[in-house]
N, C-alpha and C positions, 0 to 999 in steps of 0.2 A: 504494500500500500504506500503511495507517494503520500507524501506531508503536500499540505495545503500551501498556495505559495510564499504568501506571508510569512509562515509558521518556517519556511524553508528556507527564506533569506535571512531570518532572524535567527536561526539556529548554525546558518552556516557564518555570517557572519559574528556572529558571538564565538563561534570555534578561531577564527583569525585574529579576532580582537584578544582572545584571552591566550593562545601561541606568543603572540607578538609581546604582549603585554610582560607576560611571563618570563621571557629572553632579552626584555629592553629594548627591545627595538619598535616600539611605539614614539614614532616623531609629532607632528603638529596632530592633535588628536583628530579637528575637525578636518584633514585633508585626511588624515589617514580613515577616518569613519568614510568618508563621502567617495575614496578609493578603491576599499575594499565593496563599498556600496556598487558602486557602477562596475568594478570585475563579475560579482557574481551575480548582478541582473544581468551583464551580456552574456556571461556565458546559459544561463536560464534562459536567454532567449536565442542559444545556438544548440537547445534540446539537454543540457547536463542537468538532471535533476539530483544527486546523489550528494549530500550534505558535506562528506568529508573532502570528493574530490573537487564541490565549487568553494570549501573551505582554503583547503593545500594550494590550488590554482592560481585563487588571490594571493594568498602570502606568497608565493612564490614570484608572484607578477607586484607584489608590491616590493619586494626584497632588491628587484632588478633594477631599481628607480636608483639613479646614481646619487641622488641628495638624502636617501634616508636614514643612512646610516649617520650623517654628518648633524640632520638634524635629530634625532633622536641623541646623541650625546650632549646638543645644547638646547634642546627643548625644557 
């Protein structure tokens, strides 16, 4: 049974927030909330419904951003 989609952005994104979080690499909260946000509604709208891997996806796609490692030390 698929999660609802709401239920499914919320829960995937809470799994990146709380990775990120957890390892310090949380930069500008509001770019990284609004980042993680727009990775896992496109990939939702390129048919990935499966929590963990539009979770991994984003952190992975936010990981590659060349500034966030830089702001996350002076955030």
């Amino acid at each position: 049974m698929t999660a609802q989609l709401p239920t499914l952005i919320e829960n995937s994104l809470q799994i990146a927030w709380d990775y990120l979080d957890g390892i310090g690499e949380l930069a500008d909260k509001q770019h990284t909330a609004e980042f993680l946000l727009w990775d896992i509604q496109s990939q939702i709208m390129s048919g990935e419904r499966r929590p963990l891997m539009l979770s991994n996806r984003a952190i992975e796609s936010y990981r590659k951003q060349p500034h966030h490692l830089q702001l996350a030390r002076w955030g």
